[in-house]
C-alpha positions in Angstrom: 0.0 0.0 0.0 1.2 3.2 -1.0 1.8 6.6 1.9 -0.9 8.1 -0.3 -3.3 4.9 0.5 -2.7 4.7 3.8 -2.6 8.5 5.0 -6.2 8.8 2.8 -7.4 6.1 5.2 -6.1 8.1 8.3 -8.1 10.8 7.1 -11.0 9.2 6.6 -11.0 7.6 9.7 -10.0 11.2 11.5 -13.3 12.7 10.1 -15.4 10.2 11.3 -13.7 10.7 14.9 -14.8 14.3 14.1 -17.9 13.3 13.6 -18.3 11.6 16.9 -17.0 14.0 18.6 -13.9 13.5 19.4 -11.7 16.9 19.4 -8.2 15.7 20.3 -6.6 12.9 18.9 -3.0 11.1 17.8 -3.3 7.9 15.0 0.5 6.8 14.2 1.1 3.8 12.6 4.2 2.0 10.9 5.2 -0.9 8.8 8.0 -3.0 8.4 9.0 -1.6 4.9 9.2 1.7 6.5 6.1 3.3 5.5 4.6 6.0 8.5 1.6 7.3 9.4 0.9 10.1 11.6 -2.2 12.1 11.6 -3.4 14.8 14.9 -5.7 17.2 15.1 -6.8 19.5 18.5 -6.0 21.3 21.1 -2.5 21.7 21.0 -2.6 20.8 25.1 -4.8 18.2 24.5 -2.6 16.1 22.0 0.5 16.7 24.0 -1.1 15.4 27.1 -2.4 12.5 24.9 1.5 12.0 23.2 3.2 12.0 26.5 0.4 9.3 27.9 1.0 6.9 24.9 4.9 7.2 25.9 5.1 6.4 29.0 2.4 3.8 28.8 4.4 2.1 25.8 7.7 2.4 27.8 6.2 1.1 31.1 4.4 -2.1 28.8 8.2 -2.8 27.6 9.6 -2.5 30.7 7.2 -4.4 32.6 7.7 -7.3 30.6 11.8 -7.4 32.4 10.6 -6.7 35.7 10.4 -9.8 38.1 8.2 -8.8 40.5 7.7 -10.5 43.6 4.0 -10.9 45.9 4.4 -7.9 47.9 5.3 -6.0 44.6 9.2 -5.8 44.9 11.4 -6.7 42.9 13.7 -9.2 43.2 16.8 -8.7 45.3 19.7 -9.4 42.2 22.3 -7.7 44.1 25.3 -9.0 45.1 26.6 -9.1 49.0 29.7 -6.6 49.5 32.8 -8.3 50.9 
């Protein structure tokens, strides 16, 4: 699918949000081959408040995934003793 394709979609799909009502909102999407989406519209508050969400939910789902986390919520003790 061509940029053209794809970002013609994005609109479409950001009118209909309009259309709902939605006033503020962030679509971004990638492929493997490198192709990129990225589409905003709103208050410029609004969609910063809704770009920093998205990046620091996506960085605390990847880091989440390393985290051993114990019962009480801890995580585990991988330190060392000092000698």
């Amino acid at each position: 699918m061509s940029d053209e394709i794809i970002m013609a979609k994005v609109n479409a799909f950001a009118q209909e949000l309009r259309e709902l009502g939605v006033e503020d909102f962030i679509f971004a999407a990638g492929s493997d081959n490198g192709m990129l989406a990225i589409q905003y519209d709103g208050d410029p508050r609004g969609i910063c408040f809704l770009a920093m969400t998205t990046l620091i939910n996506a960085m605390m789902e990847g880091v989440s995934d390393t985290l051993e986390v114990r019962s009480r919520g801890r995580r585990k003790d991988n330190s060392e003793g000092m000698e």
